[in-house]
Backbone as JSON, one array per atom type, in Angstrom:
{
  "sequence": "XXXXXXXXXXXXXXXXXXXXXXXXXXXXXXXXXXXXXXXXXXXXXXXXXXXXXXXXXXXXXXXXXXXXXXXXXXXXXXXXXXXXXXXXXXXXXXXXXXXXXXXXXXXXXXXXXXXXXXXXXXXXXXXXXXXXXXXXXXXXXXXXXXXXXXXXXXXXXXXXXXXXXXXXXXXXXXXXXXXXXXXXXXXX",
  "N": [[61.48, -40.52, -35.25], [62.83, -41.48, -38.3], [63.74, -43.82, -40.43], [67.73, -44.12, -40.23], [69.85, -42.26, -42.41], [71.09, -40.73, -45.05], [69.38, -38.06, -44.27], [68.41, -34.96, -44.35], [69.56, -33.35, -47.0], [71.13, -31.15, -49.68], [68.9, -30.06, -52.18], [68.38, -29.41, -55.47], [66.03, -27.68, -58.04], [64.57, -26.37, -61.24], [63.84, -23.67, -60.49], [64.19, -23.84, -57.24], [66.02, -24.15, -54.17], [66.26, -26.91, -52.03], [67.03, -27.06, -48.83], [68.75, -27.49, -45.49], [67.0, -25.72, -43.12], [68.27, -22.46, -41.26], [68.68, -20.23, -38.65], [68.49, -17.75, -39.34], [66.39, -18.1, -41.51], [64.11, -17.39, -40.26], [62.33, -15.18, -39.69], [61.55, -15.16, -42.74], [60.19, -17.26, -42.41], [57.83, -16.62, -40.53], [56.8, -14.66, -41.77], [56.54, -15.41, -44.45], [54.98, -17.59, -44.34], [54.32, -19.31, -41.7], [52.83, -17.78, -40.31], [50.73, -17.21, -41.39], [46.95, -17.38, -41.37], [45.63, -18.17, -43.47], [47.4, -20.39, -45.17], [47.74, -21.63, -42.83], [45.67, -22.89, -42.41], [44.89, -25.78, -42.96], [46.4, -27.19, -41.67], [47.96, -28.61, -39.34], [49.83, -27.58, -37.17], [49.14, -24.69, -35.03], [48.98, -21.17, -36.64], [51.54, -19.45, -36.26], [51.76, -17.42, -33.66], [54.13, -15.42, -33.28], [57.09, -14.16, -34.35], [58.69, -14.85, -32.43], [58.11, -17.89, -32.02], [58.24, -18.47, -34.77], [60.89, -18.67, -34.31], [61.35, -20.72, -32.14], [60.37, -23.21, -33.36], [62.13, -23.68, -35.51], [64.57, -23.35, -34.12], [64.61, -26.09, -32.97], [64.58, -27.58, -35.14], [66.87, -27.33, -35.82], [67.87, -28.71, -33.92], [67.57, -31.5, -34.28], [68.21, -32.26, -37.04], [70.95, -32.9, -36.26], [70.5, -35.84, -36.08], [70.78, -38.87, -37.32], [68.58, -39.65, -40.29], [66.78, -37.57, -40.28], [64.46, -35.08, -41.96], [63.55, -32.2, -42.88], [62.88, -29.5, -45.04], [64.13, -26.23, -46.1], [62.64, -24.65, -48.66], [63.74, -22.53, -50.64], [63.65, -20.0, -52.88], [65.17, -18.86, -55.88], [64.55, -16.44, -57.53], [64.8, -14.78, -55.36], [65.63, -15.74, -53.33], [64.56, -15.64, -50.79], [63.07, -17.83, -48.18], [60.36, -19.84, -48.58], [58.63, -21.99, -48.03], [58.33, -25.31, -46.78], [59.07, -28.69, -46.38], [58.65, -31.81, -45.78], [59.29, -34.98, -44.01], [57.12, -36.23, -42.06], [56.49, -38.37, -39.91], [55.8, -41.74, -39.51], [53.51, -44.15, -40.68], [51.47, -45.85, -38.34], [50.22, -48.44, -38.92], [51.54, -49.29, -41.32], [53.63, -49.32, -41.42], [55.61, -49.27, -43.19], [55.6, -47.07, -44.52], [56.19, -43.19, -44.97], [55.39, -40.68, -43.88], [54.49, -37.5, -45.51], [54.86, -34.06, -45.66], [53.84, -30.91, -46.12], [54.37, -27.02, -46.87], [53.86, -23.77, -48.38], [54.44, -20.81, -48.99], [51.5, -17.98, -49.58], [51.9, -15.87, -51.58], [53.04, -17.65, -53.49], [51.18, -19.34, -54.42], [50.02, -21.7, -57.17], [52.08, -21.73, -58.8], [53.36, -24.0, -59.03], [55.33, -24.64, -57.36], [55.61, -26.53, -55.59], [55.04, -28.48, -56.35], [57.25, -28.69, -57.99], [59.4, -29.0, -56.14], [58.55, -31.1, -54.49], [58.55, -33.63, -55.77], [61.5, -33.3, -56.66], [61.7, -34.29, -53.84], [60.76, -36.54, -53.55], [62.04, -38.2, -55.43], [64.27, -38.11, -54.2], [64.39, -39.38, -51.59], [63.24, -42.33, -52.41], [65.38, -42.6, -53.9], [67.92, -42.33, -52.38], [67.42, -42.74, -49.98], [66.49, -44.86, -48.92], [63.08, -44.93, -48.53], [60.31, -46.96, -49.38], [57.6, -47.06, -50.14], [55.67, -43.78, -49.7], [53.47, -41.47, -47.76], [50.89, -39.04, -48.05], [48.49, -37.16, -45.93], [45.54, -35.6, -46.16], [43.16, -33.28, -45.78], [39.76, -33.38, -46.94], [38.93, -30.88, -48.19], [41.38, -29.6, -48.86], [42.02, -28.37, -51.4], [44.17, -27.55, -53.3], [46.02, -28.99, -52.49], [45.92, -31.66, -52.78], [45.62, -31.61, -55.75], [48.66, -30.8, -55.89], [49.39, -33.51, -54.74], [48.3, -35.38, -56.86], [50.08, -34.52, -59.16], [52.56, -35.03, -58.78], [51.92, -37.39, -58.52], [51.04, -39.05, -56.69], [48.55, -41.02, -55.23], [44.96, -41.99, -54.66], [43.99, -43.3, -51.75], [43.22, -44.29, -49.37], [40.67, -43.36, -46.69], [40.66, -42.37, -43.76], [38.42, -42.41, -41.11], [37.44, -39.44, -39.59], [40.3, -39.39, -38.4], [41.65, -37.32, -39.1], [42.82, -34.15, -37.42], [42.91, -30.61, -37.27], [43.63, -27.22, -38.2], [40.93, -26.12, -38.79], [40.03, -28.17, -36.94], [38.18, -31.81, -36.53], [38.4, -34.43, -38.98], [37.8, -36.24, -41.72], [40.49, -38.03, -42.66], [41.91, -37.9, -46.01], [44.22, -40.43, -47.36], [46.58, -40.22, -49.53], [48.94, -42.07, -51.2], [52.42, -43.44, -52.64], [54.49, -45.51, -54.11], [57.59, -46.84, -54.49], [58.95, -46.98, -57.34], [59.56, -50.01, -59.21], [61.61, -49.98, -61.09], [63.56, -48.04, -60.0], [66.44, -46.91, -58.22], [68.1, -49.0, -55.68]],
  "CA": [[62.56, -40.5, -36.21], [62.52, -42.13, -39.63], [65.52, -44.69, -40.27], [69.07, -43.87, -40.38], [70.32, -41.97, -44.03], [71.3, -39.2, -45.22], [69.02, -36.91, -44.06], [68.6, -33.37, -45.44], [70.55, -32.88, -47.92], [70.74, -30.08, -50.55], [68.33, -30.51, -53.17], [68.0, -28.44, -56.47], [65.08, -27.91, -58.81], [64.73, -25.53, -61.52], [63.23, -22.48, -59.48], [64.07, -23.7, -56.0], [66.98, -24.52, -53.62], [66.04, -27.29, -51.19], [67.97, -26.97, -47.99], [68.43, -27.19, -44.42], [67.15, -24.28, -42.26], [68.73, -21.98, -40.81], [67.96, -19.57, -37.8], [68.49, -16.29, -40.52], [65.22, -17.86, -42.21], [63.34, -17.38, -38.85], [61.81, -14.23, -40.39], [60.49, -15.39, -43.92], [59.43, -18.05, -42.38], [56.87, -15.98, -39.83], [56.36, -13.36, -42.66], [55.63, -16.0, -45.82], [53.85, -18.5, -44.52], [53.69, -19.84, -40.59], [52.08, -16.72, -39.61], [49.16, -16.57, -42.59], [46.37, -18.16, -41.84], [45.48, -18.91, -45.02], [48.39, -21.16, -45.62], [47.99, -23.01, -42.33], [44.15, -23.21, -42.46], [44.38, -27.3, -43.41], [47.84, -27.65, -41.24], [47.86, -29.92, -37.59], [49.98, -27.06, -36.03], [48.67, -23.22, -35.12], [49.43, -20.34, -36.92], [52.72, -18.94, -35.19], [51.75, -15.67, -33.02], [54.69, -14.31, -33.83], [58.19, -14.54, -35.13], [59.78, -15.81, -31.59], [57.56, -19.14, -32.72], [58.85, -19.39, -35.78], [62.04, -19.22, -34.03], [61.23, -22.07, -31.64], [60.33, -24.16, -34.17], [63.77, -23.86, -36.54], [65.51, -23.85, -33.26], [63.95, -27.56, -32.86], [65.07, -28.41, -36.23], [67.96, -27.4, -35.77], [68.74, -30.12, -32.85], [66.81, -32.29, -35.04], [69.45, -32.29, -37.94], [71.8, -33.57, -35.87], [70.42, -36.88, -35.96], [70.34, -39.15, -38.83], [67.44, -39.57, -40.98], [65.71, -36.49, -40.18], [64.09, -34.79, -43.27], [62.93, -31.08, -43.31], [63.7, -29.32, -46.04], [63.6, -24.83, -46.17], [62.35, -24.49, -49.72], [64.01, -21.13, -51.22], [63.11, -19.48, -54.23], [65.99, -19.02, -56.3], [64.42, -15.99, -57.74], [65.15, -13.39, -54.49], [66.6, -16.1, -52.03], [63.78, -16.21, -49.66], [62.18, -18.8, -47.87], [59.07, -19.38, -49.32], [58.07, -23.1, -47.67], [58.9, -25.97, -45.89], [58.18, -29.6, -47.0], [59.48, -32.79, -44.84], [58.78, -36.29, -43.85], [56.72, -36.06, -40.63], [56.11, -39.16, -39.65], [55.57, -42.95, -40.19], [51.9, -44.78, -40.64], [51.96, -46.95, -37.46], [49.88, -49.31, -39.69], [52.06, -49.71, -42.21], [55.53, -49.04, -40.63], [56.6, -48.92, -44.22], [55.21, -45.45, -45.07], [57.05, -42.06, -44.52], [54.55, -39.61, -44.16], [54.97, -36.11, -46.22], [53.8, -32.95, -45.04], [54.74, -29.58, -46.65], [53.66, -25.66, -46.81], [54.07, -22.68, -48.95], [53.93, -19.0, -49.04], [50.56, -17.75, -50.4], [52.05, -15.08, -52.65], [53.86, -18.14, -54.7], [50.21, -20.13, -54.76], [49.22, -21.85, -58.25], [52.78, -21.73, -59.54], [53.88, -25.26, -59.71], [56.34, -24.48, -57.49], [55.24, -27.42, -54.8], [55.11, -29.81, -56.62], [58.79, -28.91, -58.6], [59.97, -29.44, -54.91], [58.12, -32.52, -54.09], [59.03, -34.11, -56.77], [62.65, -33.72, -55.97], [62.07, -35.04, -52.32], [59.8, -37.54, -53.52], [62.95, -38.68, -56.02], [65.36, -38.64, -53.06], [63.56, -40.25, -50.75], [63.32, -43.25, -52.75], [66.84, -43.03, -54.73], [68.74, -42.28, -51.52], [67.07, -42.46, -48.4], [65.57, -46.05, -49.03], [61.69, -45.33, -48.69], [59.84, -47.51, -50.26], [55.95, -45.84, -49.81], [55.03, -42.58, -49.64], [52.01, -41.49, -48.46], [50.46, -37.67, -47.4], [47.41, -36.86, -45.02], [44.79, -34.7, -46.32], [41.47, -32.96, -45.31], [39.54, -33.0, -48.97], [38.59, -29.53, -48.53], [41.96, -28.79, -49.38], [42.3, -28.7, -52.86], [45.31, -26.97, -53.83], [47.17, -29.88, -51.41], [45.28, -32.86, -53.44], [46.53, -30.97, -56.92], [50.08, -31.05, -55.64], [50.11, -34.78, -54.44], [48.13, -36.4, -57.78], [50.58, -34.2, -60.03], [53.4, -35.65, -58.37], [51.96, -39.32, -59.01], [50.5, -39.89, -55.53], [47.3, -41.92, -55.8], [44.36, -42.1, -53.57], [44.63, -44.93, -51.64], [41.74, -44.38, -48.59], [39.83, -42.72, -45.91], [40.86, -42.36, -42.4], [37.28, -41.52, -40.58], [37.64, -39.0, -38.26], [41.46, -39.43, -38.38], [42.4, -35.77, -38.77], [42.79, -32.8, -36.76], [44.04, -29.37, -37.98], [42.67, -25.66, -37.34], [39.47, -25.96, -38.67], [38.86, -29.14, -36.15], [38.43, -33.06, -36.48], [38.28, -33.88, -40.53], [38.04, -37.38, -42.18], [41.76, -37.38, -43.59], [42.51, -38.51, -47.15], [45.28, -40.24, -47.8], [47.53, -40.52, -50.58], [50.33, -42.86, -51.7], [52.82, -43.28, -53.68], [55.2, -46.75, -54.24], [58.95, -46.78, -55.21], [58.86, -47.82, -59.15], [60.29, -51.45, -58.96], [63.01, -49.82, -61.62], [64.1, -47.27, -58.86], [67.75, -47.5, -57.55], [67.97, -50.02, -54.26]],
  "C": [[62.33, -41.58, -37.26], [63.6, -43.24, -39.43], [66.58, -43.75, -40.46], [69.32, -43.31, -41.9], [70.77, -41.0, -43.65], [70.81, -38.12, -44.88], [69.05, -35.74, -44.72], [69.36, -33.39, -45.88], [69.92, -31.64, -48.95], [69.85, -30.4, -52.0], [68.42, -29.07, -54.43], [67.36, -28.54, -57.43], [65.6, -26.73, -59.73], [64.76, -23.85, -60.9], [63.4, -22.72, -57.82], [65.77, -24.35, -55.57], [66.11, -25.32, -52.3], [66.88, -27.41, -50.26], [67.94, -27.07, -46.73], [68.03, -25.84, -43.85], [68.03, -23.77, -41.74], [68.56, -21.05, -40.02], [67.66, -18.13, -38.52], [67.19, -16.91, -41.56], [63.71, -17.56, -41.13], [61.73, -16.26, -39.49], [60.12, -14.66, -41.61], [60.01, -16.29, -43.63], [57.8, -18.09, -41.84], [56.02, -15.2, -41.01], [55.74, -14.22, -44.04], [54.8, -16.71, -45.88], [53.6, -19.33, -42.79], [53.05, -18.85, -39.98], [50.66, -16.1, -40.6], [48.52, -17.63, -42.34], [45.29, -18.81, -42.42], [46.02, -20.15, -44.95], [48.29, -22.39, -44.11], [46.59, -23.33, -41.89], [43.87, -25.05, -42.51], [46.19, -27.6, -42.27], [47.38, -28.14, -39.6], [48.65, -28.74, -36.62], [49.19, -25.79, -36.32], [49.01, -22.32, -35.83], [50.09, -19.97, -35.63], [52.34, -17.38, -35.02], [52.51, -14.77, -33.09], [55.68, -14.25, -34.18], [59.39, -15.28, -33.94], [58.91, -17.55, -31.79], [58.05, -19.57, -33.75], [60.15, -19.74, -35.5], [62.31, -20.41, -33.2], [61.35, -22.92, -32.1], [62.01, -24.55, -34.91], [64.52, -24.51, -35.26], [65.7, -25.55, -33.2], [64.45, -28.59, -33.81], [66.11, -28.67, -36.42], [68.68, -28.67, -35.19], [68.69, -31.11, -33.61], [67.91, -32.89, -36.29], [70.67, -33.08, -37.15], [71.85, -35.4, -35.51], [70.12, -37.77, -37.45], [69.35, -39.43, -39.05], [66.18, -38.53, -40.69], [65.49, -35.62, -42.06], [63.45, -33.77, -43.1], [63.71, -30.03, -44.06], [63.15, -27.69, -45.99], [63.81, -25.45, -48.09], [63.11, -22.63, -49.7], [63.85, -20.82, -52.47], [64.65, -18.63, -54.66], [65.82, -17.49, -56.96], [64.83, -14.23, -56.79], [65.6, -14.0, -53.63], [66.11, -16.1, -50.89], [63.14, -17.15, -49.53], [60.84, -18.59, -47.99], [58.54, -20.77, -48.46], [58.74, -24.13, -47.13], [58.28, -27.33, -46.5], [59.25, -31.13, -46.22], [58.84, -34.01, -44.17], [58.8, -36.18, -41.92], [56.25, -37.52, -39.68], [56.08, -40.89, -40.45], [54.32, -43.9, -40.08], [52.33, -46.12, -39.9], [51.04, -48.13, -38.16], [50.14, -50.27, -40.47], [53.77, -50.71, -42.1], [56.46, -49.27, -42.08], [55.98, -47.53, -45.3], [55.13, -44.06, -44.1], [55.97, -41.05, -45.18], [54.85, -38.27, -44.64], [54.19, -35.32, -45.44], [54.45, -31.49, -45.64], [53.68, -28.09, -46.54], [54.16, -24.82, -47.6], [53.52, -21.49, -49.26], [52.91, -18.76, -50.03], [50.65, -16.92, -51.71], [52.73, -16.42, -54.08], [52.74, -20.04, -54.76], [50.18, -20.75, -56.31], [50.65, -21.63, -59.69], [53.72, -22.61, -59.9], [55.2, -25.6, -58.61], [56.57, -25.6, -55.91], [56.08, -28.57, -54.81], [56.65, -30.29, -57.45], [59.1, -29.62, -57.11], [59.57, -31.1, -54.47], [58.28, -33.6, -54.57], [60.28, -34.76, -56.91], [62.9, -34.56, -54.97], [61.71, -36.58, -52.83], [61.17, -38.88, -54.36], [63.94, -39.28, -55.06], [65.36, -39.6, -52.11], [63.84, -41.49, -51.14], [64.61, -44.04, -53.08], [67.52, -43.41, -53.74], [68.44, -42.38, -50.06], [66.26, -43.79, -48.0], [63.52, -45.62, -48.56], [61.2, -46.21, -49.82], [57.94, -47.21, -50.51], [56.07, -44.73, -48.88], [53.79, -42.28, -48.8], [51.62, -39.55, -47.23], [48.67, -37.65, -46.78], [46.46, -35.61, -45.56], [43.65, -34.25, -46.12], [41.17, -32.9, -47.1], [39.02, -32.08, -49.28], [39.71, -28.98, -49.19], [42.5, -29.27, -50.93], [43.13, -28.57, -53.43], [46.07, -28.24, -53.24], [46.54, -31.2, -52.71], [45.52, -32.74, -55.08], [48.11, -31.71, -56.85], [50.4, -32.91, -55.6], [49.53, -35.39, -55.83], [49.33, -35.53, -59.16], [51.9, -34.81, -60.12], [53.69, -37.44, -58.3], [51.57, -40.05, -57.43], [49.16, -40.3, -56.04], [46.56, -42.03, -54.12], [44.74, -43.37, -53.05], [43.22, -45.21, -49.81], [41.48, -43.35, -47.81], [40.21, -42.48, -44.34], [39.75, -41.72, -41.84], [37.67, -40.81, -39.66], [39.21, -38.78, -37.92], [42.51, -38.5, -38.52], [42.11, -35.2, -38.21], [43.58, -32.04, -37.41], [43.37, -28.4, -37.42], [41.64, -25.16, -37.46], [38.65, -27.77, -37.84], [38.97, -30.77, -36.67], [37.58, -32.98, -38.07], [38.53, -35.76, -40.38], [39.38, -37.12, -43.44], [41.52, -38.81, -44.87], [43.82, -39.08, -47.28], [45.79, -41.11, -49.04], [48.77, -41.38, -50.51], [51.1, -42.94, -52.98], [54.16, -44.35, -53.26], [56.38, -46.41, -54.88], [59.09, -47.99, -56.1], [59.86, -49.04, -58.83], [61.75, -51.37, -59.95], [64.31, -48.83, -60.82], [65.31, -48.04, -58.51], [67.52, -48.53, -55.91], [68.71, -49.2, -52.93]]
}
């Protein structure tokens, strides 16, 4: 668990509704993106076998919500109202112990349309404004490219190497990771 805040809250971008889950996204969540894998080709868990997985998972989140400072956020597309992705602070760099690890996913049909990093953007705002983080920072294999797009567009910055320090579903990966510092004009 992260610290104590607000926790999920509702976020809104132009094109998206950030929000808690709900067990009625169980579905788009199997069907857009934890069950392609494509989309979880660079991701730490499995592609979900089948839609009672994706319901495990929500279920999980569900409990999860009930505690403060939890942070996973259903991304919806504002355009038809389905869940299209998921994007949420997974962790904290036992290194640091002052960096709230990111981790996010999105449906392959809504690849290359910005529509990530609108979201991340938001969190990345909240986070800081309202949820006191003060560093950022995301885990990446550097095969994945589309993921390394998203975090320098957003204003993350390399920052080093972890040898050997990832696993995902293609196997043990020297992770990248990224950071990103709360602007010293940022609310307190």
């Amino acid at each position: 668990m992260i610290e104590p805040g607000p926790g999920t809250v509702k976020l809104e971008t132009d094109r998206l509704i950030l929000r808690r889950f709900t067990m009625d996204d169980a579905y788009d969540m199997y069907a857009n993106w934890a069950g392609d894998d494509e989309v979880t080709r660079f991701l730490v868990w499995p592609t979900h076998a089948g839609l009672d997985v994706s319901r495990e998972v929500i279920d999980g989140w569900l409990k999860d919500y009930e505690c403060p400072g939890q942070y996973i956020w259903c991304l919806e597309f504002k355009g038809d109202h389905q869940a299209i992705g998921s994007l949420g602070v997974v962790g904290r760099n036992p290194e640091t112990g002052a960096a709230w690890e990111i981790g996010y996913c999105l449906s392959r049909a809504f690849w290359g349309q910005g529509l990530m990093s609108e979201a991340l953007t938001a969190v990345v705002r909240f986070l800081f404004d309202q949820a006191g983080a003060g560093i950022l920072e995301a885990r990446i294999d550097k095969r994945n490219l589309k993921s390394e797009s998203v975090l320098t567009k957003c204003g993350f910055k390399f920052n080093r190497v972890d040898v050997g320090g990832g696993l995902n579903n293609l196997g043990r990966y020297d992770a990248q990771i990224y950071r990103i510092e709360k602007p010293s004009n940022a609310a307190s």
